[in-house]
C-alpha positions as CSV (number, residue, x, y, z in Angstrom):
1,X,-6.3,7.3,23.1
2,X,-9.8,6.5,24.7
3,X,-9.6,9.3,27.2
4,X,-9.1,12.1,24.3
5,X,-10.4,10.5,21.4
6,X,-14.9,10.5,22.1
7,X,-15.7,7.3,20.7
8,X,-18.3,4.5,22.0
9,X,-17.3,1.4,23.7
10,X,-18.7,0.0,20.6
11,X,-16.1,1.3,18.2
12,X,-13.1,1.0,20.6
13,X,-14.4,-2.6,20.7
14,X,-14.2,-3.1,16.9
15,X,-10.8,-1.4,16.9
16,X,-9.7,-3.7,19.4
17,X,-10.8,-7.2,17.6
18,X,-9.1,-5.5,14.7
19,X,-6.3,-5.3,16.4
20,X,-6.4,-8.8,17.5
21,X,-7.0,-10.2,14.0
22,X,-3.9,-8.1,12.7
23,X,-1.8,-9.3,15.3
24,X,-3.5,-13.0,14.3
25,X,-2.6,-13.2,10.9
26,X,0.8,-11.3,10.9
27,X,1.6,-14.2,13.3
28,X,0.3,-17.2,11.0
29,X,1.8,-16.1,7.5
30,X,5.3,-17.2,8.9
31,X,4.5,-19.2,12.0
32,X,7.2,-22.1,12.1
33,X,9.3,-20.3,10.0
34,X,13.3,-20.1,11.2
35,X,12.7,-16.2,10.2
36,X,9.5,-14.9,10.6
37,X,8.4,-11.7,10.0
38,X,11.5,-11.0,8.3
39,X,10.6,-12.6,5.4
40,X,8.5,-9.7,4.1
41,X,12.0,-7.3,4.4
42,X,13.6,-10.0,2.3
43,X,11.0,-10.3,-0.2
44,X,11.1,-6.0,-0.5
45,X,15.0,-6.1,-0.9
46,X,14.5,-9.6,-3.1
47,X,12.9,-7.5,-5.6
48,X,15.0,-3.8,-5.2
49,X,17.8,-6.2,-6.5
50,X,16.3,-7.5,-9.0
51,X,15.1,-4.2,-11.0
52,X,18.3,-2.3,-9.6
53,X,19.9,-4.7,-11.8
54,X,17.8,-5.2,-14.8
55,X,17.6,-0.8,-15.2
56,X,20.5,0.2,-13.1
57,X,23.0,-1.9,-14.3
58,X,21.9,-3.5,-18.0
59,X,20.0,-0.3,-19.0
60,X,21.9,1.8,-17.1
61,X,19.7,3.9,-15.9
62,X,21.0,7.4,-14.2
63,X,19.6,9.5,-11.6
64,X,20.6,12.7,-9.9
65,X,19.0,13.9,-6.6
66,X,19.9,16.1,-4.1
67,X,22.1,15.5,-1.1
68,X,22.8,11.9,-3.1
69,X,26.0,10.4,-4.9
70,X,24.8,9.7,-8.7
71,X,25.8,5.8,-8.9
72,X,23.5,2.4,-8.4
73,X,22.8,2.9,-5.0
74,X,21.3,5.7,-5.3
75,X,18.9,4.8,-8.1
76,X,18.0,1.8,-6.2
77,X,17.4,4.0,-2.9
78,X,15.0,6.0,-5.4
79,X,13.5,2.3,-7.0
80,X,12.6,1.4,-3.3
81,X,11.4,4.6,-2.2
82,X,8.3,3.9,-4.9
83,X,7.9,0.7,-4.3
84,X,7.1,0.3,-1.1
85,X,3.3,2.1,-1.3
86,X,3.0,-0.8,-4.6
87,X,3.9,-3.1,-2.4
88,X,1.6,-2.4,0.2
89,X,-1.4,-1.7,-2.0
90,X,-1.1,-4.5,-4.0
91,X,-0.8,-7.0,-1.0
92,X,-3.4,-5.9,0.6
93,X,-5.8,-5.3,-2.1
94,X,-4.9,-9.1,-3.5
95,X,-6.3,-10.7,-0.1
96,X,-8.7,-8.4,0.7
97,X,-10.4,-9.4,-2.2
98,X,-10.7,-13.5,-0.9
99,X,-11.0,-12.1,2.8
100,X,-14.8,-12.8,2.7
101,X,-14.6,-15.7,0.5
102,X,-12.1,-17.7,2.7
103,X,-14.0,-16.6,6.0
104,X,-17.6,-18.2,5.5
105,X,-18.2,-19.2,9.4
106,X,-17.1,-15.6,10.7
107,X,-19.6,-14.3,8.2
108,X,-22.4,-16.5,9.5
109,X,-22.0,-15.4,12.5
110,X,-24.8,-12.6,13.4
111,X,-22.9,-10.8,15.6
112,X,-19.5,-10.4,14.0
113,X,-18.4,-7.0,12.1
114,X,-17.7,-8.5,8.8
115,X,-16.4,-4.9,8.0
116,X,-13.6,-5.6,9.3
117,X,-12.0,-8.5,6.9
118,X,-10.9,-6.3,4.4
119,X,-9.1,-4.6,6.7
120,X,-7.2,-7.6,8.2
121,X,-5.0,-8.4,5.1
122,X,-4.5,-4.3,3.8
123,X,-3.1,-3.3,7.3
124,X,-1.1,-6.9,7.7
125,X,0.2,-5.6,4.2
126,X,0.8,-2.4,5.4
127,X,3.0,-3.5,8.7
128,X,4.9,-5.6,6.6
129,X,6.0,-2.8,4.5
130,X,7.1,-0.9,7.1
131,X,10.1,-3.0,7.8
132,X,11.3,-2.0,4.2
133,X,10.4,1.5,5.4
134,X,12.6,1.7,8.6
135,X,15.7,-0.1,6.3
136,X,15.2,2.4,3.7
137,X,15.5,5.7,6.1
138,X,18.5,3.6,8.0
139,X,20.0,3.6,4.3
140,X,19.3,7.0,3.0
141,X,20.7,8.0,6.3
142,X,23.8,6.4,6.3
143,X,24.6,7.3,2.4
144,X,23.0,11.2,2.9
145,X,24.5,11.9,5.9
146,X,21.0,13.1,6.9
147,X,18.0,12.7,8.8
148,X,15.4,14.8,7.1
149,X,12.6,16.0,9.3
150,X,10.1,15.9,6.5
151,X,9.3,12.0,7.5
152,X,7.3,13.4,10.6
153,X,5.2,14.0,7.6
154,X,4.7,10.0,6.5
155,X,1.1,10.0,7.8
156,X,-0.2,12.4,5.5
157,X,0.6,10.1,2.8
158,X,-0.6,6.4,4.8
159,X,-3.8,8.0,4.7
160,X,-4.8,8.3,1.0
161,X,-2.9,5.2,0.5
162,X,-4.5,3.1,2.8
163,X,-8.3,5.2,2.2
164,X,-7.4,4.2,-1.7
165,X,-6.6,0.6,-1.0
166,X,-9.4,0.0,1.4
167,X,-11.9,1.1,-0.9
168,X,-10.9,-0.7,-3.7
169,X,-10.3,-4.0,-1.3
170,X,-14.1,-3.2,0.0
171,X,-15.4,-3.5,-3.7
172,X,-13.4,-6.7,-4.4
173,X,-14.2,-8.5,-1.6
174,X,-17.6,-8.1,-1.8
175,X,-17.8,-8.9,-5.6
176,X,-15.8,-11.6,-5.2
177,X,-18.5,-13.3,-3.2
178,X,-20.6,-13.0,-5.8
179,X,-18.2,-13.6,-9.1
180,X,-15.3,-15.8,-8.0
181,X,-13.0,-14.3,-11.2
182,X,-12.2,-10.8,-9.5
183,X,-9.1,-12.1,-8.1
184,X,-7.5,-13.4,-11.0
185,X,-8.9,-10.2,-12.9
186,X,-7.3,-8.2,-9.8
187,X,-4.0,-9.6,-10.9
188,X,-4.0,-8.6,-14.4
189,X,-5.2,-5.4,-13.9
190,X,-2.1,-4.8,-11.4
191,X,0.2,-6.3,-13.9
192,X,-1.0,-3.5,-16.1
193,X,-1.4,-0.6,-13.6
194,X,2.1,-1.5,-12.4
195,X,4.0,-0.9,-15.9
196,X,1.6,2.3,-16.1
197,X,3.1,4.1,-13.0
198,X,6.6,5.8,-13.1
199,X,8.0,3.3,-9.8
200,X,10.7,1.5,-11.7
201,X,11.2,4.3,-14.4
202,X,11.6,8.3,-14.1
203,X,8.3,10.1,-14.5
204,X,10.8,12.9,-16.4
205,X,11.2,10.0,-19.7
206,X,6.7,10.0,-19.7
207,X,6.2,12.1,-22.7
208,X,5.2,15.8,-21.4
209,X,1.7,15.5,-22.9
210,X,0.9,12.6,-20.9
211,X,2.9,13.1,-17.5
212,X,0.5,15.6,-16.2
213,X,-2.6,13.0,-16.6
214,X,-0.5,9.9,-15.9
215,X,-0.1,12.3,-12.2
216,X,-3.3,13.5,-12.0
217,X,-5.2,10.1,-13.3
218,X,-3.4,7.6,-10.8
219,X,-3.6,7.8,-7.0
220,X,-0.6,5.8,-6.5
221,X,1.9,7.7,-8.8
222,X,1.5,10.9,-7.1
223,X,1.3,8.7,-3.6
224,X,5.0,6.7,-4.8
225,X,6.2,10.8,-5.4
226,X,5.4,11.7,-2.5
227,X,7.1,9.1,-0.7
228,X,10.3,10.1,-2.6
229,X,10.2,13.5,-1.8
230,X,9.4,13.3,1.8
231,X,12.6,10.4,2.2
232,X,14.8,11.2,-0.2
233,X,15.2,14.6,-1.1
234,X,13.4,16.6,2.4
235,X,10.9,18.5,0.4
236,X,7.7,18.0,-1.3
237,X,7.1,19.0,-4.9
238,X,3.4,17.2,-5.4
239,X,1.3,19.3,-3.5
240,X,-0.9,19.0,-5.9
241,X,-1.3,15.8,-7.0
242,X,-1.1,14.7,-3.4
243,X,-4.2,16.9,-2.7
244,X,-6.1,15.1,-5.8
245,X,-4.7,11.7,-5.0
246,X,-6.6,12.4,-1.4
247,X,-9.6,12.9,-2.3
248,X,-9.5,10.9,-5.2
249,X,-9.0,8.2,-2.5
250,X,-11.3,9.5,-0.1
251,X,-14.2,8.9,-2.9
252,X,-13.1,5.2,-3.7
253,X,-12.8,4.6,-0.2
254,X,-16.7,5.9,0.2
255,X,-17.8,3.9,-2.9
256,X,-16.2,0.7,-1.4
257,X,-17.9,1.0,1.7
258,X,-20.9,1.8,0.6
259,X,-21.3,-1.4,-2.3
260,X,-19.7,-3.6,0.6
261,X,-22.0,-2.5,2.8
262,X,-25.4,-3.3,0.2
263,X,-23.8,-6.4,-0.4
264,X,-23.1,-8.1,2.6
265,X,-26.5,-9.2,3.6
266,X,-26.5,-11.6,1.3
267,X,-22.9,-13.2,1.8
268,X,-24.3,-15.7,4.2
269,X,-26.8,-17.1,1.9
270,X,-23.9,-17.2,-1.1
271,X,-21.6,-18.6,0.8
């Protein structure tokens, strides 16, 4: 990647200490644990069971796509499918926004990029949800008979959804330093953005009126689509609000940086 990618030896070095600190804390959520980093797959499926039950089963919720049986699996295929982006966002956005806060001799050291721990927990996060990713094509393989080749195109939804949860985990961790109650706010905000965003119930039962904006309002409903189109059906029908939901994220990733970055000269003498 060095050879084609023009870059100083200053960035590739960042990258690389990045790199390391992923690898570090991936390795100390679960170290002496008999399973490891399996835990975050069980977690992932922990909680597909749980709301396949609770809508699938007591509510008995129905849904039909194509090149899939209509029964429970199915539906829980489709539950997964949106969760996984939550999952990953919500992760890493909850310990990004203690990553400075729980790190006060890296950031009084001169010398270290303190840029970069925000980005330790949000890509640990987003690892982690990969191993519910690679179950959940194994499974809609084995029940669709298929492979569809519209997963080459993952990428071009990692990258609003990582741009949106690294801006936002920017502007908590660097108000956290200053007002110790973002975190817990963070979690009550979630609580309510969850419920707000068709992941555990059809976007089709959103009343008309209020579908469009619900789409067009919140990055990670149009992100969650996306991720359902490209894995379980083979095609995508949210151009659009994939478009918006990229620059949308693009411009909170810009305003994070950009507060984190007026900010941080003063961590040291917070902290």
């Amino acid at each position: 990647m060095r050879r084609w990618i023009p870059l100083s030896e200053q960035w590739w070095a960042k990258f690389d200490l990045l790199r390391a600190l992923v690898r570090r804390d991936l390795e100390a959520r679960y170290k002496g644990s008999v399973l490891g980093n399996f835990w975050p797959l069980l977690n992932q499926l922990s909680q597909l069971l749980i709301y396949t039950y609770v809508f699938s089963i007591v509510l008995d919720v129905r849904l039909s796509l194509k090149g899939l049986p209509e029964n429970d699996a199915t539906f829980g295929l489709w539950l997964f499918a949106g969760l996984l982006p939550w999952i990953a966002f919500t992760g890493g956005l909850n310990q990004a926004a203690s990553s400075v806060l729980t790190q006060p001799n890296l950031v009084k050291k001169v010398v270290f990029p303190l840029a970069l721990l925000p980005l330790v927990p949000i890509l640990s996060a987003f690892i982690e949800s990969s191993f519910g990713l690679m179950a959940l094509i194994v499974l809609v393989a084995v029940s669709s008979q298929t492979l569809h080749t519209t997963l080459a195109l993952l990428p071009l939804v990692w990258l609003p959804q990582l741009l949106l949860t690294a801006g936002l985990g920017y502007l908590a961790a660097g108000f956290t330093v200053f007002l110790r109650d973002i975190p817990q706010t963070l979690g009550v905000v979630l609580n309510l953005w969850f419920y707000l965003t068709p992941i555990v119930y059809p976007a089709a039962i959103i009343p008309e009126e209020f579908r469009e904006w619900v789409f067009w309002l919140n990055p990670i409903a149009a992100i969650a689509e996306v991720y359902r189109d490209l894995v379980l059906i083979g095609e995508i029908r949210h151009w659009g609000e994939w478009g918006l939901a990229s620059a949308v994220s693009l411009v909170v990733f810009w305003i994070g940086v950009s507060c984190y970055q007026r900010l941080r000269s003063a961590f040291a003498d917070v902290l």
